[in-house]
Backbone as CSV, one residue per row, in Angstrom:
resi,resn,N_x,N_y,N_z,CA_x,CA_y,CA_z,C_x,C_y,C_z
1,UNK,13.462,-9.080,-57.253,12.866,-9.069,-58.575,11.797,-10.165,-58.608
2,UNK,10.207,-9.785,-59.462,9.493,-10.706,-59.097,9.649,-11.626,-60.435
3,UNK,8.774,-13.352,-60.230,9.344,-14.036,-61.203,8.805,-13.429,-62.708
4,UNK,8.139,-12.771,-62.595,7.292,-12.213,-63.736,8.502,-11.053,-64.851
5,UNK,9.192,-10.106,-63.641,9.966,-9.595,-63.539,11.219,-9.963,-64.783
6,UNK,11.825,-11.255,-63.984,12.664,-12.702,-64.378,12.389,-13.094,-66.115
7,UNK,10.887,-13.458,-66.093,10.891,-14.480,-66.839,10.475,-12.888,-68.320
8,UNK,10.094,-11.386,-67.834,10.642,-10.622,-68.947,11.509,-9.970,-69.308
9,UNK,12.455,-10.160,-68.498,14.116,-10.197,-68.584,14.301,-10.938,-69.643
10,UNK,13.833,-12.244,-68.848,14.931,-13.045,-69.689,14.276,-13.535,-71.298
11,UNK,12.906,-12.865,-71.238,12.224,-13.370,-72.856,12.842,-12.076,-73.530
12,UNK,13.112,-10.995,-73.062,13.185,-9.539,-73.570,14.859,-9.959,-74.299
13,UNK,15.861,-10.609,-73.729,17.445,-10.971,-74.640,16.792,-11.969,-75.209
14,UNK,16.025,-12.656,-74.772,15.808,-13.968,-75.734,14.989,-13.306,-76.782
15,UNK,14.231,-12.664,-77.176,13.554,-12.362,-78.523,14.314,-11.106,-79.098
16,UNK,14.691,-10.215,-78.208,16.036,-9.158,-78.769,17.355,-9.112,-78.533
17,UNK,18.198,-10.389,-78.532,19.288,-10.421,-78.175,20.311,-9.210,-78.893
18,UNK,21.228,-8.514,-78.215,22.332,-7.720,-77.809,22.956,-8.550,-78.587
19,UNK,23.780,-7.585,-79.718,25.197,-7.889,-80.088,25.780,-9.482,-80.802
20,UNK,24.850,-9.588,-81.446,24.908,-11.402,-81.601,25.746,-11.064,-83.680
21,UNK,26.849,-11.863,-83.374,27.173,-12.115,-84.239,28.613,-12.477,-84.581
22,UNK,29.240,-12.248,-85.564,31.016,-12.519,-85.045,31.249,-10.847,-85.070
23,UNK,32.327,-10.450,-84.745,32.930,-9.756,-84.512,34.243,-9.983,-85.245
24,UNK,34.400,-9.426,-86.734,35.339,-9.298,-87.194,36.590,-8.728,-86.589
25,UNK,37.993,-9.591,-86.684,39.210,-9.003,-85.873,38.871,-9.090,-84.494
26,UNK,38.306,-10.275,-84.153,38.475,-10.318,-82.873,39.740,-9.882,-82.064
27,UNK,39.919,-9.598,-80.511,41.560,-10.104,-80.194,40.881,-11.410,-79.263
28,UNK,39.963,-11.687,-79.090,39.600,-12.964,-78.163,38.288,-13.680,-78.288
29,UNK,38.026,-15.274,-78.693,36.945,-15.814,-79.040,36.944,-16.668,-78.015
30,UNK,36.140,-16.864,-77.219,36.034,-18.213,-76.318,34.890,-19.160,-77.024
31,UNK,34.673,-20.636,-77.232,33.953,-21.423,-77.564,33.782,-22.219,-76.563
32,UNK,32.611,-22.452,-76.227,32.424,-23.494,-74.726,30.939,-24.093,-74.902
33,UNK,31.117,-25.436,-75.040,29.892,-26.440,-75.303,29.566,-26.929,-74.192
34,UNK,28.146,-26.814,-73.611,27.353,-27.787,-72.320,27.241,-29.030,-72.902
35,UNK,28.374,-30.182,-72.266,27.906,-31.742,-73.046,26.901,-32.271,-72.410
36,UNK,25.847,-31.553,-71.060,25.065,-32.414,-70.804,24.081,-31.678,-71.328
37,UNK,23.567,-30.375,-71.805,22.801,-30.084,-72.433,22.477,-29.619,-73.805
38,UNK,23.785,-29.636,-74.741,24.203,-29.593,-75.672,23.982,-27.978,-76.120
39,UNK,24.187,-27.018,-74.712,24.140,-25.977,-76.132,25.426,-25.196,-75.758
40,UNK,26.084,-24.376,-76.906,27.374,-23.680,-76.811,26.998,-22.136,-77.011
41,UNK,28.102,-21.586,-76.847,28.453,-20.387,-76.978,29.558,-19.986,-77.684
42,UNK,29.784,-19.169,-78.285,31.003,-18.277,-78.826,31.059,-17.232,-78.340
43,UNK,31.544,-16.557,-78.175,31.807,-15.124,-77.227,33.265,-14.888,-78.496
44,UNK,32.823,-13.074,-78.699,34.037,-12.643,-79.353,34.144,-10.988,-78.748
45,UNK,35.791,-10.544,-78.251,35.738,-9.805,-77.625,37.043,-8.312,-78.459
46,UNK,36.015,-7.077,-78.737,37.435,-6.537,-79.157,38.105,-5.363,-77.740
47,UNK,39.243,-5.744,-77.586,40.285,-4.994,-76.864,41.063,-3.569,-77.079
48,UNK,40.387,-2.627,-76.600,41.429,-1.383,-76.763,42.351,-1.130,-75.279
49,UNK,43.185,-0.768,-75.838,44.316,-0.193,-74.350,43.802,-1.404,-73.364
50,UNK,43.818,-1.223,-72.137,43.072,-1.975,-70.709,41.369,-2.382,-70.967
51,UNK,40.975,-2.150,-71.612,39.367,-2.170,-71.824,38.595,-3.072,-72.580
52,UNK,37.443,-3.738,-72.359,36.669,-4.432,-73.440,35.905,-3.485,-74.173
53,UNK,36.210,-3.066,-75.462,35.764,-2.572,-75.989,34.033,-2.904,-76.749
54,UNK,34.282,-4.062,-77.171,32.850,-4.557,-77.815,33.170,-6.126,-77.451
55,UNK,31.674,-6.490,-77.102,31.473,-8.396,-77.349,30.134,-8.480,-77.727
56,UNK,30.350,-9.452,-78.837,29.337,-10.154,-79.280,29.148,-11.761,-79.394
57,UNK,28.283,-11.632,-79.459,28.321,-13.465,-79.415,27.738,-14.497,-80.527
58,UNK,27.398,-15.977,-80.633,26.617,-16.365,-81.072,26.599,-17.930,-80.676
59,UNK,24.826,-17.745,-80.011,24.723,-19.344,-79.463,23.802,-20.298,-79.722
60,UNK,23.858,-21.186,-79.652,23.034,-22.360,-80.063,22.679,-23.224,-78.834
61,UNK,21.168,-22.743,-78.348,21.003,-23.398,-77.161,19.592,-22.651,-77.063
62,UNK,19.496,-22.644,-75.656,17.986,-22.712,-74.723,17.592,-20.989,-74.673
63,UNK,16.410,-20.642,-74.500,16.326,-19.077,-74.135,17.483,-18.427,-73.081
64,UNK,17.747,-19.339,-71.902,18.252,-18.958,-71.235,19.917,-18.902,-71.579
65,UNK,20.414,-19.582,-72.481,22.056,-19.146,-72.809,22.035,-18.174,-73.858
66,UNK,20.608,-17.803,-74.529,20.775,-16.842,-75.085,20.668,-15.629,-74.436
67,UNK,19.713,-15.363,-73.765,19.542,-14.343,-72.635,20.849,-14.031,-71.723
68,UNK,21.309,-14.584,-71.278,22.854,-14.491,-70.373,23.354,-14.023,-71.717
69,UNK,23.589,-14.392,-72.627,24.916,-14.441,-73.448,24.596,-12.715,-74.288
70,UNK,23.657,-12.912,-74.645,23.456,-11.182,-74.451,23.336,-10.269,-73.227
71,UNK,23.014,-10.619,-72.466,23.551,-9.927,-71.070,24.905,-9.712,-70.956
72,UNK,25.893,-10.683,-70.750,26.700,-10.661,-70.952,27.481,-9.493,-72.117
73,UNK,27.236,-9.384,-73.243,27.719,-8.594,-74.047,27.723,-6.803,-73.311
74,UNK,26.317,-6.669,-73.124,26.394,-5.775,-72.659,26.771,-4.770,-71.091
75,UNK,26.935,-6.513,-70.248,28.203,-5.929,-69.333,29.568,-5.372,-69.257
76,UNK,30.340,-6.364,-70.785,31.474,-6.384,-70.729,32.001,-4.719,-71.521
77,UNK,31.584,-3.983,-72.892,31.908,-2.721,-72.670,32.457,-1.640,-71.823
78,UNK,33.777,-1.249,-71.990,34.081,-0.613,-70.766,34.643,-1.046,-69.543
79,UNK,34.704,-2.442,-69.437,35.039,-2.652,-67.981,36.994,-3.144,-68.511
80,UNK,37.482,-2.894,-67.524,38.905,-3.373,-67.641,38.831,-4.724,-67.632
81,UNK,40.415,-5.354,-68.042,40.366,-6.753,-68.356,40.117,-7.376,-66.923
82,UNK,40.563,-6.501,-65.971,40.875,-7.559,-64.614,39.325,-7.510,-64.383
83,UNK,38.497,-6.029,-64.273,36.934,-6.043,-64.177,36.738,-7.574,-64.742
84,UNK,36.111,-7.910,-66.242,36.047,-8.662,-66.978,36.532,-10.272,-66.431
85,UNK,37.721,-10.274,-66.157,38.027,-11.215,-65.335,37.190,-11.464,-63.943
86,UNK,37.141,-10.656,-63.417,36.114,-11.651,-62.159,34.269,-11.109,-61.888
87,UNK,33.987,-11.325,-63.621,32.799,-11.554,-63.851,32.460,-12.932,-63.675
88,UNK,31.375,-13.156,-63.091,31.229,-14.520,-62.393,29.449,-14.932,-63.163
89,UNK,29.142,-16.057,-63.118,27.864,-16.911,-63.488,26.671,-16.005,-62.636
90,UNK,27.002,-15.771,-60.918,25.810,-15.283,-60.136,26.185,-13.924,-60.415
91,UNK,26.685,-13.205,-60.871,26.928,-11.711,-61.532,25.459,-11.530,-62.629
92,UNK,25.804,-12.491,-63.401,24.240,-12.605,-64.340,23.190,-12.891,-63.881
93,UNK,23.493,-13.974,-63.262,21.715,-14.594,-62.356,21.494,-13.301,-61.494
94,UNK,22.540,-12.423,-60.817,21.815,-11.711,-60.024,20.880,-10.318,-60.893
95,UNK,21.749,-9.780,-62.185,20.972,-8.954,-63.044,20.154,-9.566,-63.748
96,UNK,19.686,-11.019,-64.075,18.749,-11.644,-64.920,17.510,-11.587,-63.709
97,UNK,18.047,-11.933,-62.434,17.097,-12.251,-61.538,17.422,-13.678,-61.173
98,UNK,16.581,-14.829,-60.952,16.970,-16.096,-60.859,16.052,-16.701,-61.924
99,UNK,16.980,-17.561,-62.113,16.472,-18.119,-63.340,15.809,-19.471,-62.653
100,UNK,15.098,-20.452,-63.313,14.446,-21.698,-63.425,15.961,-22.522,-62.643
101,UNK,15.468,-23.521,-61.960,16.306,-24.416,-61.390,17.234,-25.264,-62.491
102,UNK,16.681,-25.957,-63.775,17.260,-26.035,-64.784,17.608,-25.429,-65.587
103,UNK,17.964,-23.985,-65.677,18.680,-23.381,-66.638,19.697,-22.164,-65.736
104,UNK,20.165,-22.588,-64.503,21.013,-21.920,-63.744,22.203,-22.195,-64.166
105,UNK,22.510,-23.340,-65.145,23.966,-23.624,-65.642,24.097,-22.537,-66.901
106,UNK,23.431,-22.007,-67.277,23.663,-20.948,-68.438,24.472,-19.358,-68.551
107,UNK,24.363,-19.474,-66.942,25.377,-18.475,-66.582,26.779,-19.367,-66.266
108,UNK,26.964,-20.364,-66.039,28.101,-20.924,-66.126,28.304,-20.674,-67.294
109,UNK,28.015,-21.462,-68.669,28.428,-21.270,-69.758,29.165,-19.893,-70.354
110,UNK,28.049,-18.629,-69.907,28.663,-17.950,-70.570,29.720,-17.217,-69.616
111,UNK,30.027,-17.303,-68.365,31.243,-17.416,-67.662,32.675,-17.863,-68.587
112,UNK,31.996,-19.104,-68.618,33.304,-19.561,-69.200,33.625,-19.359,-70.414
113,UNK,32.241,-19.033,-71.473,32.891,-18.288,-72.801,33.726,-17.122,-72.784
114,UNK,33.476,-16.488,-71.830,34.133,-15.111,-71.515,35.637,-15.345,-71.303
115,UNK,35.793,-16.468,-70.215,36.937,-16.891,-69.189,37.782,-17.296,-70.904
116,UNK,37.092,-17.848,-71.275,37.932,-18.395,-72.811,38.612,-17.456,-73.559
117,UNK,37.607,-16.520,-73.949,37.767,-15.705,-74.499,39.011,-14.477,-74.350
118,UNK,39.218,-14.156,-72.737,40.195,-13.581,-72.097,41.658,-14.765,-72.372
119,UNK,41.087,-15.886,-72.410,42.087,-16.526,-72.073,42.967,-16.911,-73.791
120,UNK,42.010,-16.579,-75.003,42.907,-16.355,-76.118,43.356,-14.842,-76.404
121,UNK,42.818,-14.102,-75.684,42.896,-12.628,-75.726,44.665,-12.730,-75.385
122,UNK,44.638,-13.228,-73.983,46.067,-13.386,-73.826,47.130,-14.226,-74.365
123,UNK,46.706,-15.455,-75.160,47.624,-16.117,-75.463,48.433,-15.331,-76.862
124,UNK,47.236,-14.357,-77.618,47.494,-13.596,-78.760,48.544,-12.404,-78.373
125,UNK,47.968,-11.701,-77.017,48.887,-10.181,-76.937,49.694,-10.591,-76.340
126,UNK,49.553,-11.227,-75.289,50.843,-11.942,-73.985,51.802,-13.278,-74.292
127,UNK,51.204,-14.172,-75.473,51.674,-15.806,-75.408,51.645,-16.430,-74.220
128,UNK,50.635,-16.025,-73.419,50.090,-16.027,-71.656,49.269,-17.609,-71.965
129,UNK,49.557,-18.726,-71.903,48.525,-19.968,-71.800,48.217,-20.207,-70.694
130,UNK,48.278,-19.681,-70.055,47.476,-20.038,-68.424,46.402,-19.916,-68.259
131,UNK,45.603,-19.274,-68.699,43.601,-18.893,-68.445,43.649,-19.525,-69.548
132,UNK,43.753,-20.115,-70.723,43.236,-20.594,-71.732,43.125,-22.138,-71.124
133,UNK,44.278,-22.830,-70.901,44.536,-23.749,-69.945,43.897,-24.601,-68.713
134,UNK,43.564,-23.306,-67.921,42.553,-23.788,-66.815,41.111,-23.481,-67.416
135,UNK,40.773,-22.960,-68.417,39.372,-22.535,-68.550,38.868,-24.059,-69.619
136,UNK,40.074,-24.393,-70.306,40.058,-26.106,-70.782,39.662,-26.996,-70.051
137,UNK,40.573,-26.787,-68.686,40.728,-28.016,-67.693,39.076,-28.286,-67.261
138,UNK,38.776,-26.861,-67.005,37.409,-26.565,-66.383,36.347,-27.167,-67.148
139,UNK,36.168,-26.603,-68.532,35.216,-27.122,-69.641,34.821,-28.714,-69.596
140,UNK,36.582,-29.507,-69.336,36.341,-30.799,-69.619,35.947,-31.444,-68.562
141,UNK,36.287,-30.700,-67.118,35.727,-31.695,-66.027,34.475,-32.099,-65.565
142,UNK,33.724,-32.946,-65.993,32.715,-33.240,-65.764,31.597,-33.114,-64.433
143,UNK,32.716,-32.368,-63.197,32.064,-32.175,-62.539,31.430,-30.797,-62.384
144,UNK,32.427,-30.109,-63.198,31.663,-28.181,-63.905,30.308,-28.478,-64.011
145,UNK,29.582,-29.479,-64.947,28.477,-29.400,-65.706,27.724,-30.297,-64.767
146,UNK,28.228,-31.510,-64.207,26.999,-32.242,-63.008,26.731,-31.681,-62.125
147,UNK,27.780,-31.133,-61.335,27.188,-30.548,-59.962,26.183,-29.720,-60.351
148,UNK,25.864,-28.690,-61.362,25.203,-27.650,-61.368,23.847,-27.963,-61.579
149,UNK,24.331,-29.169,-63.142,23.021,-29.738,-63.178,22.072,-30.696,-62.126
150,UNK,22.770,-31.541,-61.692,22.143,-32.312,-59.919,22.010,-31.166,-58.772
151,UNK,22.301,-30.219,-58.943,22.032,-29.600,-58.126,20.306,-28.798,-58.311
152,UNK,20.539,-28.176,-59.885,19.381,-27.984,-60.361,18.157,-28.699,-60.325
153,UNK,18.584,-30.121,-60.703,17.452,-31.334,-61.229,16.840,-31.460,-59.302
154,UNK,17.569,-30.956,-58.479,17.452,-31.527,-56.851,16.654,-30.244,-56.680
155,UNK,16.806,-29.446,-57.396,15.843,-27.801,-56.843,14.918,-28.335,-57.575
156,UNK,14.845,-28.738,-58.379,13.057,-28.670,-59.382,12.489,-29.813,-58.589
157,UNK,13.045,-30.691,-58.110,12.278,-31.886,-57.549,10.710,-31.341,-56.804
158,UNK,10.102,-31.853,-56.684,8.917,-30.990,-55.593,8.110,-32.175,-54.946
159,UNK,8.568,-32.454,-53.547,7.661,-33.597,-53.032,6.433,-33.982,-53.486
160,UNK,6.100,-35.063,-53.117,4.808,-35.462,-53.651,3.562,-34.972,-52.179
């Protein structure tokens, strides 16, 4: 995909974002804040039988967590929970294309709104705290959000 490609991808969710809003009767909301870049996500997901039925979202952040985070919505329709479950950050970057070296953590984010989101999905139908749990542990460890970002800030660098 060329960057031109990329960058109308990703203006095309960013000026028409997919599905943005709450979702009354959720069965699953994930909330997940970037503390080094301050923007969050909500992800709300409704559940029929095995299936994600609808997600919508609503975020407060950069083009690029809005762009994923409507991407996102419109992956999750249809796919089973376990599908849904090993939806991953480069799952998006690879249908967004690649994004900017500093805004590659935005598919993390909405990873983990999702991961959240599954993970109250279950604590509601199952009383299952285990994905809610580790998707906490994850949020708070500070090395979720540095590595990605030093890793990023080390891609944009450009010799002199």
């Amino acid at each position: 995909m060329s960057e031109k490609q990329v960058k109308d991808l990703l203006m095309e969710h960013f000026m028409n974002p997919r599905n943005v809003g709450e979702l009354a009767n959720a069965d699953g909301v994930g909330d997940v804040g970037n503390p080094l870049c301050g923007d969050i996500v909500r992800l709300f997901i409704k559940v029929k039988g095995d299936k994600v039925e609808k997600a919508t979202f609503k975020t407060f952040g950069c083009r690029a967590a809005i762009a994923t985070s409507s991407l996102l919505t419109e992956m999750l329709p249809g796919k089973s929970i376990d599908e849904a479950l090993k939806i991953t950050e480069k799952d998006m970057l690879n249908l967004l294309g690649d994004l900017p070296p500093l805004k590659r953590h935005c598919g993390k984010l909405a990873e983990l709104a999702l991961q959240a989101a599954l993970g109250d999905y279950f604590v509601k139908s199952r009383s299952d705290h285990r994905l809610s749990e580790r998707v906490a542990r994850r949020i708070r460890d500070p090395r979720e959000w540095s590595t990605a970002i030093a890793e990023d800030e080390a891609a944009a660098v450009q010799p002199l």
